[in-house]
C-alpha positions in Angstrom: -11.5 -14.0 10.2 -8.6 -14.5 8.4 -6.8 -15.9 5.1 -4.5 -19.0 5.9 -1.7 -19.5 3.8 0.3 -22.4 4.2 4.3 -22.0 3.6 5.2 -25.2 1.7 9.1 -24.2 2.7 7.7 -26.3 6.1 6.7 -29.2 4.0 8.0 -32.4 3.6 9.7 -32.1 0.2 9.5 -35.7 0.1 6.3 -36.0 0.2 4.9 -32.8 -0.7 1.9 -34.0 -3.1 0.7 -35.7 0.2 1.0 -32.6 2.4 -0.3 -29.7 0.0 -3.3 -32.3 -0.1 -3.4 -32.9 3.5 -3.5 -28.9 4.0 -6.3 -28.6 1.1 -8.5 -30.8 2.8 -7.7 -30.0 6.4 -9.3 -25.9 4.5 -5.7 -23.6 3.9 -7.2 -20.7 2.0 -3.9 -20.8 -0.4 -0.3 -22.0 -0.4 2.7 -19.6 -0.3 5.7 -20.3 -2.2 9.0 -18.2 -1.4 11.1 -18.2 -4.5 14.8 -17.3 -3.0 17.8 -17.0 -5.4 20.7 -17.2 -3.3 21.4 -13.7 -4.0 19.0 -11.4 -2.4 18.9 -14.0 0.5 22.0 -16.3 1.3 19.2 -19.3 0.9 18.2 -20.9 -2.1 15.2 -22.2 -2.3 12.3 -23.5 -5.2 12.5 -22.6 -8.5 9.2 -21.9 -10.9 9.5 -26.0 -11.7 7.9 -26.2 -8.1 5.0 -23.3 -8.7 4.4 -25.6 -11.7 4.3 -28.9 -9.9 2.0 -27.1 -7.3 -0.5 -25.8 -9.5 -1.1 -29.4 -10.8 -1.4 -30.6 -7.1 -4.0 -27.8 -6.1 -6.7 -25.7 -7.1 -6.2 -23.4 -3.9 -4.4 -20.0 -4.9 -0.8 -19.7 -5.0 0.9 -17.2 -3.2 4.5 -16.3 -4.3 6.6 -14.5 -2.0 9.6 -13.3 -4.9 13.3 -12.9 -2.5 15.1 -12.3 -5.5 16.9 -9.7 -7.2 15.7 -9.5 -10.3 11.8 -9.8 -9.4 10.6 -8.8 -12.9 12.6 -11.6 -14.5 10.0 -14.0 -13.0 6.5 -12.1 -13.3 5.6 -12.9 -17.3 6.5 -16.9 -16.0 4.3 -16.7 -13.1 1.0 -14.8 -15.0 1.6 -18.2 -17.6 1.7 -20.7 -14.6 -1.4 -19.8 -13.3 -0.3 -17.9 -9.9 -3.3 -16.0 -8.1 -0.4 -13.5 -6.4 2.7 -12.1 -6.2 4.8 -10.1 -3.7 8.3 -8.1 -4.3 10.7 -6.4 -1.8 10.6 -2.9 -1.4 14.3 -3.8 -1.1 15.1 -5.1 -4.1 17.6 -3.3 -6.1 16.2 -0.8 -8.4 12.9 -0.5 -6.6 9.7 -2.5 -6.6 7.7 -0.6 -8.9 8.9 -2.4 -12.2 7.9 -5.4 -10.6 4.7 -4.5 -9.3 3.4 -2.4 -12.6 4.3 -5.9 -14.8 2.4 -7.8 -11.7 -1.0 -5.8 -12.0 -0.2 -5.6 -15.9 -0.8 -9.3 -15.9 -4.0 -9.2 -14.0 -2.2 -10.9 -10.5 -2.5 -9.2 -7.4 0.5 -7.7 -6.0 2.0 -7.4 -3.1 5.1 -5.4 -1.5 6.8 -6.8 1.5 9.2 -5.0 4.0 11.8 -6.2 5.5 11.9 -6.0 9.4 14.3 -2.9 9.4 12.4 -1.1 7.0 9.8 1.3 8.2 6.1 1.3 7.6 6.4 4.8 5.9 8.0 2.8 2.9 5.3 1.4 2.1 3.2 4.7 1.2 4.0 5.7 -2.3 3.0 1.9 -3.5 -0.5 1.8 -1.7 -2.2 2.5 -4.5 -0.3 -0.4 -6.7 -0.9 -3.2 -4.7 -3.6 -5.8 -3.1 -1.5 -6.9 0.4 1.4 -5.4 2.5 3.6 -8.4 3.4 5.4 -7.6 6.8 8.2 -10.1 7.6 8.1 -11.0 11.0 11.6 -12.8 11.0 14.6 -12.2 9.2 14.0 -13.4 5.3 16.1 -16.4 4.1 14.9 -19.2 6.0 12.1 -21.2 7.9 11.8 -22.2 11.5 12.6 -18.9 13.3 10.8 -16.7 15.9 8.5 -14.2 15.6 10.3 -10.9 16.3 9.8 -8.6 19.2 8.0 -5.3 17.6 6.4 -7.1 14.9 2.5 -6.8 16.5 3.0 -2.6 17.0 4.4 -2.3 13.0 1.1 -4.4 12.3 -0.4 -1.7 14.3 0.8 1.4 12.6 0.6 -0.1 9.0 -3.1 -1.2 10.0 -3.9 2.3 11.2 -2.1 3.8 7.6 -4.0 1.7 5.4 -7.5 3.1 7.6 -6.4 6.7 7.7 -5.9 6.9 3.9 -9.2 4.5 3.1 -6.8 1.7 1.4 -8.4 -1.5 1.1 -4.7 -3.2 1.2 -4.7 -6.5 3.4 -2.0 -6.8 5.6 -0.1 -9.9 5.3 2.6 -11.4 7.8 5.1 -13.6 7.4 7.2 -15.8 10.0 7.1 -17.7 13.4 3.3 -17.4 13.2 1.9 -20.6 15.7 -1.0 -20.7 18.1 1.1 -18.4 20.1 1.7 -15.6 18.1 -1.0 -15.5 15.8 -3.7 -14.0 18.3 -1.2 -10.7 18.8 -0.9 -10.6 14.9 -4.7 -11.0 14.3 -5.5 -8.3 16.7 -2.6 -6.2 15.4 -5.0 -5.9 12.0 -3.0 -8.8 10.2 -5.7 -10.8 8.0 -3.6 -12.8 5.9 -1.6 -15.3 7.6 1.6 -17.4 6.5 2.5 -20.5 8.5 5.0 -22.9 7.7 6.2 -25.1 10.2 2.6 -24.3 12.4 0.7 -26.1 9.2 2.4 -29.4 8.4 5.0 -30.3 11.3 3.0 -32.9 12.8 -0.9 -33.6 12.2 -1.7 -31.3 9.0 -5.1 -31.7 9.4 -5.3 -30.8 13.3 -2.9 -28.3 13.3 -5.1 -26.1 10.7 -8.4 -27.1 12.7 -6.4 -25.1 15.8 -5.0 -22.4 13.8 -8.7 -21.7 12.4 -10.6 -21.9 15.6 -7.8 -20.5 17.8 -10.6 -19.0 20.6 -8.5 -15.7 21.1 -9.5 -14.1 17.7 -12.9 -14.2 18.5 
C-alpha cells in the first residue's frame, strides 16, 4: 500500500487541533507541513511556531516540505522540534546538498523535491543522500490546484531509476492528489502520498476511509 500524508495547508486553521485529530483517528500515516517563505514561492505560509504547535497535537510523524531559500537556516530548529522528515528543492539557490548533509547529520530523513520543469535526471547525484524523492505534481506555492498532465510517466521514469540503480528511495508526490488521481500515481510507483484538500474538506474521517481503500490500487 501506501503512506498517507495529510497537507495541513488544507486544514481549517481555525480549528486545526480538531482536524489534525480528526485525521489521526480517521489513520493518516503522518502530517505534511510546507514551510513557504515568500521568497522561494510568492506564498507565505507557517512558520516553525506551527511545527511546534503540531508536534503537541500529534504523535504521528511530521513531514516538512522546506519552499524556502535558505533551507539550512531551518534544519538545526526542526531536528530540536521533534520532526521525523525533511525535504529541500533541488532548486534552491546554492544547491540542496548543504541542506540535506545537515538533514541526515541530525538523524531526520531527507528528502529532495523537484519541481515540475525539472527533470528526473536531477535527482541522480543525491540518491544516495536521501530517504524519499518528492515530485510536485502542481506548481509549488499554493493549495487547491490540479494534478498536472505528465506527472504519472515522471513517476514512471523516477520509479524505474530508483529500481535500475537498487535505491531503496520512496517516491513521494505532492499536489491535486484525490480519489481521481491517486490510482494513476499509485500505479506510477508513488508510495507516499500528500493530500490536502482530499483529507479534511468535508468528512475527515470518510474521506481518509476512501483514500485508503480506494479499490483501484489493489
Amino acid at each position: 500500500m501506501f503512506e498517507l500524508c495529510a497537507s495541513i495547508l488544507a486544514a481549517n486553521p481555525e480549528n486545526l487541533a480538531r482536524d489534525v485529530q480528526d485525521a489521526e483517528t480517521a489513520g493518516v500515516d503522518a502530517f505534511h507541513i510546507d514551510l513557504m517563505d515568500g521568497c522561494f514561492v510568492p506564498a507565505v505560509s507557517f512558520d516553525t511556531r506551527v511545527v511546534r504547535a503540531m508536534r503537541a497535537m500529534t504523535k504521528k510523524p511530521l513531514d516538512v516540505h522546506l519552499m524556502v531559500d535558505r533551507p539550512l537556516n531551518y534544519v538545526e530548529e526542526l531536528a530540536d522540534l521533534g520532526v521525523e522528515s525533511i525535504s529541500v528543492h533541488y532548486e534552491v539557490p546554492g544547491g540542496a546538498e548543504p541542506a540535506l548533509k545537515a538533514i541526515r547529520a541530525a538523524g531526520l530523513k531527507a528528502g529532495l523535491v523537484l519541481n515540475p520543469e525539472t527533470s528526473i535526471s536531477a535527482a541522480l547525484p543525491y540518491l544516495e543522500q536521501i530517504d524519499q524523492l518528492l515530485l510536485m505534481t502542481v506548481h509549488p506555492g499554493h493549495g487547491g490546484q490540479a494534478y498536472l498532465s505528465g506527472s504519472n510517466e515522471k513517476i514512471t521514469a523516477a520509479r524505474a531509476m530508483t529500481q535500475i540503480l537498487g535505491s531503496s528511495v520512496v517516491i513521494q508526490v505532492d499536489g491535486g492528489i484525490n480519489l481521481k488521481t491517486l490510482p494513476g500515481a499509485y500505479k506510477a510507483g508513488a508510495r507516499s502520498i500528500v493530500a490536502g484538500s482530499a483529507v479534511f474538506c468535508g468528512n475527515i474521517q470518510k474521506n481518509v476511509l476512501r483514500l485508503q481503500s480506494e479499490p483501484d490500487l489493489e
